[in-house]
C-alpha positions, 0 to 999 in steps of 0.5 A: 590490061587484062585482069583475070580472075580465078574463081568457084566458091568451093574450096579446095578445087586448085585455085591457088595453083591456077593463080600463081601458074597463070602469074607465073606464064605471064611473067615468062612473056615479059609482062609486068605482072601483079598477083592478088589474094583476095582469100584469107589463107592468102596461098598465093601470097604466101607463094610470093613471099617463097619465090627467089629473088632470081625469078621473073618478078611477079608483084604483090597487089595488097587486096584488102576485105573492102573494095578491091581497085583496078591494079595501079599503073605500071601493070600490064597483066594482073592475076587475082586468086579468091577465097571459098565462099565468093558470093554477093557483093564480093563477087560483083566487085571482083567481076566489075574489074574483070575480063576473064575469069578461070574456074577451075572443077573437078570431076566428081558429082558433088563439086559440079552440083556445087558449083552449078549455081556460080557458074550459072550466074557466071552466065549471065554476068558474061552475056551482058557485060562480054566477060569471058569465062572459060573452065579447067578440069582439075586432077583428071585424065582428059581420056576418062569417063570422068572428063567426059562428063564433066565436059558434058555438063559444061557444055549445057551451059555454053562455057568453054573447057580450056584444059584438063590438069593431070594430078602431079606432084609437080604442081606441089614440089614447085610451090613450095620454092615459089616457082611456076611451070614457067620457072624451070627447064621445059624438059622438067615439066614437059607433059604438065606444060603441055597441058597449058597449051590450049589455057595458054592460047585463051589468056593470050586470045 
């Protein structure tokens, strides 16, 4: 059963969004699909508690402060969104259960200094246990100078960049009803999936 886990310590970068689009595709394939909130804001639960009864059911992984368990039998696929701040013991319990991990970044200087030391621990992690770990440029055109160096500076570190994420209200209009990409006509949201076709692949690699 696949766990992914969508991490960086820094706030403000997407994870929420990451989470519940991720939940929300692997409920489109049919799986049985738990989404966990390990953050204090608890976004992605509230998220849940939005959706309409006449969605692909996505269940809720209650995740308390202390030790986080592998998600109970019945889930086939189990997404977990973290707070700002992962560091420490936290942060090796979250991976211990983990087989990918999604970070998502955006492209301005001072998030990727910010993030520099998680992913170099990332890093190691993935070299001794086999974790996979892959990066989402988040509210950035793949065609500028900005992606550029983002994909540059990942490229050092020997992690993949699994897609670029354009700056959409979509993304906002959606959740507020507790829906995913997923959730509704293709025709809607065409260029947005279109986006998630490489990050896609990877989840399902």
């Amino acid at each position: 059963m696949p766990v992914v886990v969508v991490a960086n310590p820094k706030g403000g970068v997407g994870k929420s969004t990451l989470a519940t689009n991720i939940a929300g595709y692997y409920a489109s394939q049919g799986h049985a699909v738990m989404l966990g909130d390990a953050d204090r804001q608890q976004s992605s639960r509230l998220w849940l508690e939005l959706r309409p009864p006449a969605a692909r059911p996505i269940a809720t992984w209650n995740i308390g402060s202390e030790l986080i368990a592998r998600p109970p039998n019945g889930t086939t696929h189990a997404v977990i969104d973290t707070p700002a701040g992962l560091h420490g013991w936290r942060f090796k319990d979250v991976l211990k259960i983990a087989d990918k991990v999604i970070v998502p970044l955006q492209p301005s200087v001072f998030d990727i200094f910010a993030t520099k030391p998680f992913l170099d621990e990332l890093a190691e992690y993935r070299h001794a246990d086999r974790l996979q770990v892959g990066i989402i440029g988040m509210r950035v055109d793949a065609r500028t100078i900005a992606a550029e160096q983002l994909h540059g500076f990942v490229d050092k570190l020997g992690l993949p960049v699994l897609g670029y994420l354009r700056h959409t209200q979509n993304y906002i209009h959606l959740a507020a009803h507790g829906l995913s990409l997923f959730d509704v006509a293709p025709g809607r949201v065409g260029r947005d999936l279109a986006q998630w076709e490489g990050i896609c692949a990877w989840l399902d690699a």
